[in-house]
C-alpha positions in Angstrom: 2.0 25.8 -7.1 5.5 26.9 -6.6 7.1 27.3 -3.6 7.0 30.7 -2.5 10.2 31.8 -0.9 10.2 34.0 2.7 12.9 36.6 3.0 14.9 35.5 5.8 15.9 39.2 7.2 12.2 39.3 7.2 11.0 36.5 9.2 13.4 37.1 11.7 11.3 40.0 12.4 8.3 38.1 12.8 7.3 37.1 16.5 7.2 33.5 17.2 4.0 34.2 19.1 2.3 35.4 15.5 2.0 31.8 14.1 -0.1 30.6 17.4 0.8 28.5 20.4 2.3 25.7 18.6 4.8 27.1 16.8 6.3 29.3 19.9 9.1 27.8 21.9 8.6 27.5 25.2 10.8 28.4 27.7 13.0 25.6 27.8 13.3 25.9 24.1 10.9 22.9 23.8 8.1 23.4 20.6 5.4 21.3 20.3 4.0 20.4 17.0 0.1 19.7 16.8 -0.8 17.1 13.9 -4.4 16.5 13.3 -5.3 13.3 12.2 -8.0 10.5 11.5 -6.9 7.2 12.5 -9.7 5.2 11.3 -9.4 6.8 7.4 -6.3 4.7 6.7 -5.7 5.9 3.0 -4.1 8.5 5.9 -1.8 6.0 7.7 1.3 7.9 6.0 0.3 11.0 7.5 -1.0 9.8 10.5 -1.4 6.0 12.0 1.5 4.1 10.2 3.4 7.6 10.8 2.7 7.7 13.9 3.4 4.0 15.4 6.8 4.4 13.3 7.6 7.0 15.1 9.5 8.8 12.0 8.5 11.9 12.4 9.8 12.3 16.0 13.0 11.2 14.5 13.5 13.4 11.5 12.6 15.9 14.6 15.6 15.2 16.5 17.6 15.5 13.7 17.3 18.9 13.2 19.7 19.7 15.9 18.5 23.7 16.0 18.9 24.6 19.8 15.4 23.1 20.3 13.3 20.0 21.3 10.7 18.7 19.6 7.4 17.5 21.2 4.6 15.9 18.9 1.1 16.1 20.1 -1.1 13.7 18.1 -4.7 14.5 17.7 -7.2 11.6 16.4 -10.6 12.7 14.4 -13.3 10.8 12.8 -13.5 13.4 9.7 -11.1 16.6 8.3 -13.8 19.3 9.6 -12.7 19.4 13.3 -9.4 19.3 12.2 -10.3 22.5 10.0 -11.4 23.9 13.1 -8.5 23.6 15.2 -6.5 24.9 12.3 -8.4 27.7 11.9 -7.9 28.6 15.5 -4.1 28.2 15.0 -4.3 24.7 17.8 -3.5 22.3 15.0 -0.4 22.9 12.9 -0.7 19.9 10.2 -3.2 17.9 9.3 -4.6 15.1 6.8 -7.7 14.9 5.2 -10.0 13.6 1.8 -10.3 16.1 -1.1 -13.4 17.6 -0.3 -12.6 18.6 3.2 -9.7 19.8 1.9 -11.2 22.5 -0.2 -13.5 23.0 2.6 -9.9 23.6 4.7 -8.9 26.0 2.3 -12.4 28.1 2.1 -12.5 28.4 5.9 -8.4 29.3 6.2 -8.8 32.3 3.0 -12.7 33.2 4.5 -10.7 33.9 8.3 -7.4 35.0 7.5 -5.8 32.4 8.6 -4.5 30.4 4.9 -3.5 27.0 4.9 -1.9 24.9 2.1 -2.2 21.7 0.0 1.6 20.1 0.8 1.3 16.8 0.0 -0.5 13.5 -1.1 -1.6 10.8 0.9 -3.4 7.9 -0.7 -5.3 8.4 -3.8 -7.6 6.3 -6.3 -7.6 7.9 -10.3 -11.1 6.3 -10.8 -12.7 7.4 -7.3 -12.6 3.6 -5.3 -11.8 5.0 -2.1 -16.0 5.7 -1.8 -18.6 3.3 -1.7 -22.0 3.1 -1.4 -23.8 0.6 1.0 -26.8 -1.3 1.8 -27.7 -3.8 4.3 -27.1 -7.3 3.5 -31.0 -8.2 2.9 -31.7 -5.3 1.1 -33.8 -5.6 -2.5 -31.9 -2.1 -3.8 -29.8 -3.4 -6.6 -29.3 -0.1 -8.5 -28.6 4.0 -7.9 -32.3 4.3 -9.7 -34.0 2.5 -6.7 -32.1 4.9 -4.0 -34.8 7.3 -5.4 -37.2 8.3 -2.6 -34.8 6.2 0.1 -33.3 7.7 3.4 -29.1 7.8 2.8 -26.8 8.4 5.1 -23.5 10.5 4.3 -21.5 13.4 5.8 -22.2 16.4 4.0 -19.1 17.9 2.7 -16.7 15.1 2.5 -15.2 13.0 -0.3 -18.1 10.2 0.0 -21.0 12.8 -0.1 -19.4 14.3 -3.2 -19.7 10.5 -4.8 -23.1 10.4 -3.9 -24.2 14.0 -5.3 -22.5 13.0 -8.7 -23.8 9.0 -8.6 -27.2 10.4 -8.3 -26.7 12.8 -10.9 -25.5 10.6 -13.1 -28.4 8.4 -12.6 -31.3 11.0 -13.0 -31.8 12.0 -9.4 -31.9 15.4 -7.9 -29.7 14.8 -5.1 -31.3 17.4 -3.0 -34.9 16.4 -3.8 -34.7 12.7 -4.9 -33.5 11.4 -1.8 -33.8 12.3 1.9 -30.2 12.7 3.0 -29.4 12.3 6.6 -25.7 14.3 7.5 -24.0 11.8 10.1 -20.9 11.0 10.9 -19.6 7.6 9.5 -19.8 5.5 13.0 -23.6 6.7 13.5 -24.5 6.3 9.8 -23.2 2.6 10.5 -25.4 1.6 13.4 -28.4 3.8 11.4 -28.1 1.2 8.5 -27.6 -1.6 11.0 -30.7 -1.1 13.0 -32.9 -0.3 9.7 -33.5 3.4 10.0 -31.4 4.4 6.5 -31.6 2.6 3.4 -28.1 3.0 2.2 -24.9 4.4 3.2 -22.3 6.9 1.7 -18.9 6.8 3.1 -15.6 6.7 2.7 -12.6 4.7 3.5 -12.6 2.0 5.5 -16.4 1.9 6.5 -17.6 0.3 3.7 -15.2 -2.6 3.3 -14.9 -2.3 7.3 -19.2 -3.2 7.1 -19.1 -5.6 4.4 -16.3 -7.7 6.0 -18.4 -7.6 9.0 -21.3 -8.9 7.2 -23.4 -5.5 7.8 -23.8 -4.2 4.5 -23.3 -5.2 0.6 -21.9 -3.1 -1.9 -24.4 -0.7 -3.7 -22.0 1.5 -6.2 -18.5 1.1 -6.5 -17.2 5.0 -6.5 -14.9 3.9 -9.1 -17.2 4.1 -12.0 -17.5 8.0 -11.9 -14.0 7.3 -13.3 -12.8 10.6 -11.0 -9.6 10.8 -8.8 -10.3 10.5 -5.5 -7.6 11.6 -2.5 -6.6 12.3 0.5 -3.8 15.0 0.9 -1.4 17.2 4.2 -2.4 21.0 4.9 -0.4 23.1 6.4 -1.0 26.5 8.5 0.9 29.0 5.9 1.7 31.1 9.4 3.4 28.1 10.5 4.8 26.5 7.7 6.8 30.3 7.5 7.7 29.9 11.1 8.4 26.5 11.3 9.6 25.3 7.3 12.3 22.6 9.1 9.5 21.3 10.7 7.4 21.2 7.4 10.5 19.4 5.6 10.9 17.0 8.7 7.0 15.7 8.3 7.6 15.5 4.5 10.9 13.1 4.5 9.4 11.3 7.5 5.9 10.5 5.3 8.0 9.9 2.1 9.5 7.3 4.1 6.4 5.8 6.2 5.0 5.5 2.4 8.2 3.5 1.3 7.6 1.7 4.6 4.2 0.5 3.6 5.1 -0.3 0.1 7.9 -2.3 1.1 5.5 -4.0 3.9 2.0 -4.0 3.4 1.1 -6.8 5.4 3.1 -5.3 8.3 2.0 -2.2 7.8 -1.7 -3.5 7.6 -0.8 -5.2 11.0 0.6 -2.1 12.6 -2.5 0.0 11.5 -5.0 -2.5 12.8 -3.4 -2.4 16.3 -3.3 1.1 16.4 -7.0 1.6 15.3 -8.8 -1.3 15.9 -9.7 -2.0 12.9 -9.3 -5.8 11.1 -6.2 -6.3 9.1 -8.4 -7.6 6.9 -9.9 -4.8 6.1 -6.8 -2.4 6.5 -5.0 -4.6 3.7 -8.0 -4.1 1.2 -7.7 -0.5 0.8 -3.5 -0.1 1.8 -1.9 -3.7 0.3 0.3 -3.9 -2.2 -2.6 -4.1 -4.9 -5.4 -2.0 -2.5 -7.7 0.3 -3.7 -5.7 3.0 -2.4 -2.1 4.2 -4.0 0.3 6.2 -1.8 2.6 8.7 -2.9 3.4 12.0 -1.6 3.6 13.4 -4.9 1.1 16.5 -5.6 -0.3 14.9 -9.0 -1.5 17.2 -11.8 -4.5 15.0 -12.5 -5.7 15.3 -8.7 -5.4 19.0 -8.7 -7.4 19.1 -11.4 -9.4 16.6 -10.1 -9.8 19.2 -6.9 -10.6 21.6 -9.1 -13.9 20.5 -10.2 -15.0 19.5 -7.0 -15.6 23.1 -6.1 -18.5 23.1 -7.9 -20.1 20.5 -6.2 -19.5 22.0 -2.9 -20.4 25.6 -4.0 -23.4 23.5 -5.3 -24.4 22.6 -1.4 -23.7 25.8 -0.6 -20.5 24.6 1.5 -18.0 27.1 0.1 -17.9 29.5 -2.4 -15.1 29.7 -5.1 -11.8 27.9 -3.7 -8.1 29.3 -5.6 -6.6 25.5 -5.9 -4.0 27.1 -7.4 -3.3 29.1 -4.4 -4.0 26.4 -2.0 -1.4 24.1 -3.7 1.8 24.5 -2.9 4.2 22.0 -4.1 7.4 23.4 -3.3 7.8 21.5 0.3 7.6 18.3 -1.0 9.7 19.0 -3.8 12.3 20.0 -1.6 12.1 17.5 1.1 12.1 14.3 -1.7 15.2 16.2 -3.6 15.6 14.3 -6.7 13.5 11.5 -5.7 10.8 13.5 -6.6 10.3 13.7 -10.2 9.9 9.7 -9.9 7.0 10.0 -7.3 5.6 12.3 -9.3 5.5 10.1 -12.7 4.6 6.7 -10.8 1.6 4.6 -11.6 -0.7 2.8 -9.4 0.1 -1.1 -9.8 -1.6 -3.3 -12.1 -4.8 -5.1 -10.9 -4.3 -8.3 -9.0 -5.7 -10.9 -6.8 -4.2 -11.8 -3.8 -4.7 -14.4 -1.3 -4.0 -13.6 2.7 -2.8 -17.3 4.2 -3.7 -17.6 8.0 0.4 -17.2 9.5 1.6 -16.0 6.8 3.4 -12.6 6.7 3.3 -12.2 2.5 0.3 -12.5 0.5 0.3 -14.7 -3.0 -1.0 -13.4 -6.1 -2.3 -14.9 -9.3 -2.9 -13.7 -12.7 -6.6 -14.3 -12.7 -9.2 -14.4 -10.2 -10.6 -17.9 -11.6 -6.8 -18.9 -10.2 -7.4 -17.3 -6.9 -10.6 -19.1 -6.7 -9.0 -22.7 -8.0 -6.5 -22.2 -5.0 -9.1 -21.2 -1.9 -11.4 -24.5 -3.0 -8.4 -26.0 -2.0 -7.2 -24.3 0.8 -10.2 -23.5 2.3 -9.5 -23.6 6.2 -5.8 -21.9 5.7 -7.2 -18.9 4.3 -7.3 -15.5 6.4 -8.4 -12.7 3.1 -9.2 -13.4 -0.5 -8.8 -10.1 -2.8 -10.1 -9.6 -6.5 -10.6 -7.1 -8.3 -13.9 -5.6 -10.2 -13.7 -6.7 -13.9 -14.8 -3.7 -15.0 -13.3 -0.8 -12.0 -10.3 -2.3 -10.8 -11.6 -2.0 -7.4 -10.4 -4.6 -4.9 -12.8 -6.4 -3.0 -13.3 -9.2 -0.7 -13.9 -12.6 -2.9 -16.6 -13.6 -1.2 -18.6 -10.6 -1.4 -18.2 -10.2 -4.8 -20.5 -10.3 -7.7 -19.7 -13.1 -9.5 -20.2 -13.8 -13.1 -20.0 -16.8 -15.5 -19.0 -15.8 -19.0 -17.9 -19.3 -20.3 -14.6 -20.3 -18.8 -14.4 -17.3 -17.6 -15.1 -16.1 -14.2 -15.5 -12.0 -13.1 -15.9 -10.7 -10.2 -17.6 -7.1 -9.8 -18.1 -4.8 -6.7 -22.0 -4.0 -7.2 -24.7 -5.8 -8.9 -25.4 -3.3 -11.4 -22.1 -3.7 -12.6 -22.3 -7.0 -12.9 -25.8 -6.7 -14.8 -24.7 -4.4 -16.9 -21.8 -6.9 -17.8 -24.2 -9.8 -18.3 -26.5 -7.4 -20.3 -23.9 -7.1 -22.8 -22.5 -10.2 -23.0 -25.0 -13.5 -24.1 -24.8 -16.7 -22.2 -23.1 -14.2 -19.4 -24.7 -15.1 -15.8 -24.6 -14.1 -12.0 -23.9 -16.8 -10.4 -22.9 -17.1 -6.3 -19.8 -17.5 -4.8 -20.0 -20.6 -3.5 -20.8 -21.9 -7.4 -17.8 -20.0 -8.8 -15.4 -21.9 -5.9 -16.7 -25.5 -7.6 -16.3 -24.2 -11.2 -12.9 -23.0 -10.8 -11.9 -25.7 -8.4 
């Protein structure tokens, strides 16, 4: 993972044409960087959306002051394999994807010659939240076990397929035989489950809170109770991180400080990212707020390398890739440098304590409360001033909507959960326990 040095004599023999279009300067000194992105996959937004509409990476550009000017060209993706692609072919120069695309980046870059690296971290999960299964909102599938036999939609080789493979095989099911699994992209698998023609839905962030705020889907499995890190992370083309390493240290800084950015403003941000995507705020908040189900730090965490390392053997499993060198692929040493002291901090950070959070309509600050029967207490009262209500799963962590949570009686207690089985396993072991609906947890807390 360390940083491996290039002889400077040396790379001054290197032709700037080697590393591919992008890195070459054109003739009025002018080089354009490519950054592939996915707009829509906002546990990104440092490395892409919220980067992008802050515009500081076009400034840490200009600060270089080397004899040259800096163009960006931003390129939007629904997933990380197109992006692979383009990297492959030397047309994209950085990009951001989820963990399993990554290793799928790394495969493809080692399997053509053309490496790339592991530079950074976008947003993360250490139990796995950032995937969800869904089902549609009248659907009589309650647990993993009834998927058996059931058409799923998922995109084969990304972070949400790998929760499916190891949710099924956790629960008994060969996930190549026990299920018929349909390989679509996110927005197709969507309107599949909308119009009937799948039973359930794999996916990652934000389609599954983006469905369930939209009232198209209910949450199956909570990804967080495989209790696996779960991330999304920057690759770089090694050809042009050689060529270019200013440029490498200029996206670094400038993410480090679109992720102090959204920390510091998560509603703004969450406002910022809906414009540029399209995407409700509401929804953007859930997964990026201040107690979302996704974490950002660029920080290259030991436990989510090691978490990448046993995903190879999921995708070697599907016969995606064959053995992946994360050790190889990760290299460390750009951030390190770019965050300077800063970094051993980042690196030793925790996600935030679970919290529930109330959205007002207006208001540019959410509230929290210590326990969700108090978030509950204050919507019966405020009932037509409230934009979002956030809890989180009892049992997970996860954060999700109040209102389409599983809710659970346990004396004066009231505990929300992501999924029904959850929630039944809860009231299994727990007597006088009891799901109850939302609207009858709003008039016992109130």
């Amino acid at each position: 993972m360390k940083h491996k040095a290039v002889a400077a004599a040396a790379l001054l023999l290197v032709p700037l044409t080697a590393c591919g279009g992008n890195a070459a300067a054109g003739d009025d000194g002018t080089v354009t960087v490519t950054v592939g992105y996915q707009s829509k996959t906002i546990n990104t937004v440092t490395a892409g959306t919220l980067l992008r509409s802050l515009g500081s990476f076009e400034k840490q550009l200009n600060a270089l002051h080397d004899g040259h000017t800096y163009k960006v060209d931003w390129q939007d993706y629904a997933t990380g394999a197109p992006i692979t692609a383009q990297m492959t072919a030397g047309k994209i120069d950085i990009g951001s994807m989820g963990d399993f695309p990554l290793l799928i980046n790394a495969a493809r870059g080692k399997q053509l010659g053309k490496p790339t690296h592991l530079v950074s971290v976008t947003g993360y999960n250490l139990r796995g939240g950032l995937n969800t299964i869904v089902t549609a909102p009248d659907s009589k599938l309650s647990s993993l076990e009834d998927l058996k036999g059931k058409k799923v939609s998922t995109s084969v080789g990304s972070a949400a397929d790998g929760t499916l493979v190891r949710a099924l095989q956790r629960a008994g099911i060969d996930p190549n035989k026990g299920i018929e699994k349909l390989n679509q992209q996110p927005a197709v698998g969507a309107s599949a489950l909308s119009a009937g023609s799948v039973d359930a839905l794999s996916q990652f962030v934000a389609w599954p809170g983006l469905l369930t705020f939209q009232g198209k889907a209910k949450a199956l499995y909570d990804g967080a109770q495989l209790n696996l890190p779960t991330f999304h992370g920057v690759t770089v083309r090694e050809d042009f991180a050689k060529q270019r390493p200013t440029v490498v240290d200029a996206f670094l800084k400038a993410q480090a400080e679109a992720t102090d950015y959204l920390d510091a403003h998560p509603v703004d941000a969450a406002e910022k990212v809906a414009k540029a995507t399209g995407l409700p705020a509401e929804v953007v908040y859930l997964y990026n707020g201040a107690h979302g189900i996704s974490t950002f730090d660029p920080a290259v965490k030991p436990q989510l390398v090691s978490a990448l390392k046993k995903d190879v053997s999921v995708l070697k499993a599907a016969k995606l890739t064959g053995d992946v060198d994360v050790d190889s692929f990760v290299d460390d040493g750009y951030v390190k440098k770019a965050l300077g002291s800063d970094y051993a901090a980042r690196l030793s950070s925790t996600p935030p304590a679970a919290a529930s959070e109330v959205w007002p309509k207006g208001a540019t600050e959410t509230r929290t409360f210590r326990t969700p029967a108090e978030l509950l207490a204050y919507v019966a009262q405020h009932k037509d001033s409230i934009r979002a209500a956030y809890v989180p799963d009892a049992t997970t962590g996860t954060l999700w909507f109040a209102d389409k949570a599983v809710w659970v009686a346990d004396g004066d207690q009231l505990l929300p959960f992501v999924a029904p089985a959850t929630a039944k396993t809860y009231v299994d072991g727990h007597g006088g326990a009891r799901v109850i609906t939302y609207d009858d947890a709003l008039k016992q807390a109130s």
